[in-house]
N, C-alpha and C positions, 0 to 999 in steps of 0.2 A: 338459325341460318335462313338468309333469304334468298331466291332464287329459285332455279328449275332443279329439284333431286335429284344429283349427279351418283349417287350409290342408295339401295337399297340395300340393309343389312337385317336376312329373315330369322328369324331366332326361334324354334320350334323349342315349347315348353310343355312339360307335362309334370304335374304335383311338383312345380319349384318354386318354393316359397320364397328363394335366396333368388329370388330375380332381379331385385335391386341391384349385389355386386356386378352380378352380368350388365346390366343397363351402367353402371358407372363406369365399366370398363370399356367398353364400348363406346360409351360418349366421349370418353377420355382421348381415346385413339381416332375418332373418326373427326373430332374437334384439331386433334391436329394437324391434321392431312388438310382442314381448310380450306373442305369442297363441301356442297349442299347435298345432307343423307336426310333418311329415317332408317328406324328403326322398327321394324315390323315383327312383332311379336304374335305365333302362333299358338293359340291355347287348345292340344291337342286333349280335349275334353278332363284338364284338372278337377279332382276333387277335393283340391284346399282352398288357400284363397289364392293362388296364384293371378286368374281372373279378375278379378277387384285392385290385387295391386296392379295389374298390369293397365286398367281402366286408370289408376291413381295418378299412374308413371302418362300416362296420355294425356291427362288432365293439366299437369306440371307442366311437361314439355311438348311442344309441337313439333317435334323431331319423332317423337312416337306416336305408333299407329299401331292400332288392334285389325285383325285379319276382319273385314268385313265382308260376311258371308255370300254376298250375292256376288263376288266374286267366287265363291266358289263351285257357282254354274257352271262354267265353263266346265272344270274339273268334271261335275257331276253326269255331263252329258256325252262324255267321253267313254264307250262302252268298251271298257277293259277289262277283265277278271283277274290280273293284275297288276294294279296299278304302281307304275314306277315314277314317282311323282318327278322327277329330276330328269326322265325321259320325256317325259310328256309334257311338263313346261315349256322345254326347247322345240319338243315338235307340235307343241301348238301356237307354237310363235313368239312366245315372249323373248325381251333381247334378254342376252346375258352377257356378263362379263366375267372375267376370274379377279380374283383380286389375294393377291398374295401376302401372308400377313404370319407370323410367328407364334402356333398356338401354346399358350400355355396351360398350366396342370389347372385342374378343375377346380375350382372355390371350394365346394359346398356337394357334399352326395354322391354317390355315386351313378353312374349311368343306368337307365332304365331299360337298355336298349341293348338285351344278350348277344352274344359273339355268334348262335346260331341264326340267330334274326339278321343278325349283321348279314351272313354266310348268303343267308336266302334273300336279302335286298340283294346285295352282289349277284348272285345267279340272275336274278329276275332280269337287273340291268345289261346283265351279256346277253340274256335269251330275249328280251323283247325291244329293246334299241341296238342293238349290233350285228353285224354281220358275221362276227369273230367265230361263236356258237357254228355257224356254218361252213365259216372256214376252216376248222378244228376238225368236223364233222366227214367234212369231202375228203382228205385225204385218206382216210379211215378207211369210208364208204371203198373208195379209190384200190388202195390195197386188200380191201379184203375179195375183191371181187376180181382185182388181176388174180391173188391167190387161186378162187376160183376155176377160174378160166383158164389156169397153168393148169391144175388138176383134173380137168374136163381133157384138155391139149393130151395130157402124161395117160389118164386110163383110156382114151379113143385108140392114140398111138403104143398101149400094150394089149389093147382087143387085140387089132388091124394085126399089130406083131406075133402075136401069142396067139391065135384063134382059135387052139384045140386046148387054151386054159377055159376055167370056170369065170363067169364073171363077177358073181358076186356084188358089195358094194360098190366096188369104183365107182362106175358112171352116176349113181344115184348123189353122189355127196356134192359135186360141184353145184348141182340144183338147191342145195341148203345155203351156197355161197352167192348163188349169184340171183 
């Protein structure tokens, strides 16, 4: 295709040697749509040949592109300790768009990518791109410290009532709440 890349479509690989079918299917669909793409293939440090075909699949077609590293400066100078790569795209500027598309079942392998790892991506993306984590947080915080301060309110006004009882713990507890 000729023209200015109207879509970017990034494909993170790791030990897939079945990159081809992803690459035909992909060419197939993005060929139809009938706007100017690549294909940007990430090679999250394979140890088959995935690398070699994906340099093969470059070589072929000029719609693919291998991750070239010195882009990935940016990334590297970004001091994060965890890194949410799909927060931090967006918040260092790059455009994005969504692009809606009907996935289907998986060629070849199964996913390399456990449902806890999934779990702990998802955390990381609430806790360090969203507000949500704190807005979850505050009414919590919220409630448990009116609770507090009801019970600070309840054993000041059975001292003041009661003066010749023992005090004991009451008074001490609201202090753990609040």
């Amino acid at each position: 295709m000729t023209g200015k890349v109207r879509y970017t479509i990034v494909i993170p690989v790791y030990n897939e040697a079945v990159v081809h079918e992803t690459y035909r299917r992909l060419t197939k669909v993005m060929q139809s749509i009938g706007e100017p793409y690549e294909l940007l293939f990430v090679n999250d440090g394979s140890q088959d040949w995935t690398g070699k075909i994906i340099e093969s699949l470059a070589a072929a077609d000029g719609c693919v592109r291998k991750l070239d590293f010195s882009l990935c400066d940016v990334m590297r100078d970004i001091r994060e300790k965890n890194r949410y790569v799909r927060g931090l795209v967006s918040w260092a500027g790059f455009q994005q768009a969504a692009v809606e598309y009907v996935r289907e079942e998986r060629f070849a392998g199964e996913t390399k990518y456990p449902f806890k790892k999934m779990l702990r991506l998802a955390a990381d993306g609430i806790a360090s791109f969203s507000c949500k984590s704190l807005r979850l947080a505050l009414p919590f915080g919220l409630l448990v410290s009116s609770a507090g301060l009801a019970w600070l309110a309840f054993s000041l006004g059975r001292l003041l009532l009661h003066a010749g009882e023992g005090v004991g713990w009451r008074p001490s507890l609201p202090a753990c709440f609040c």
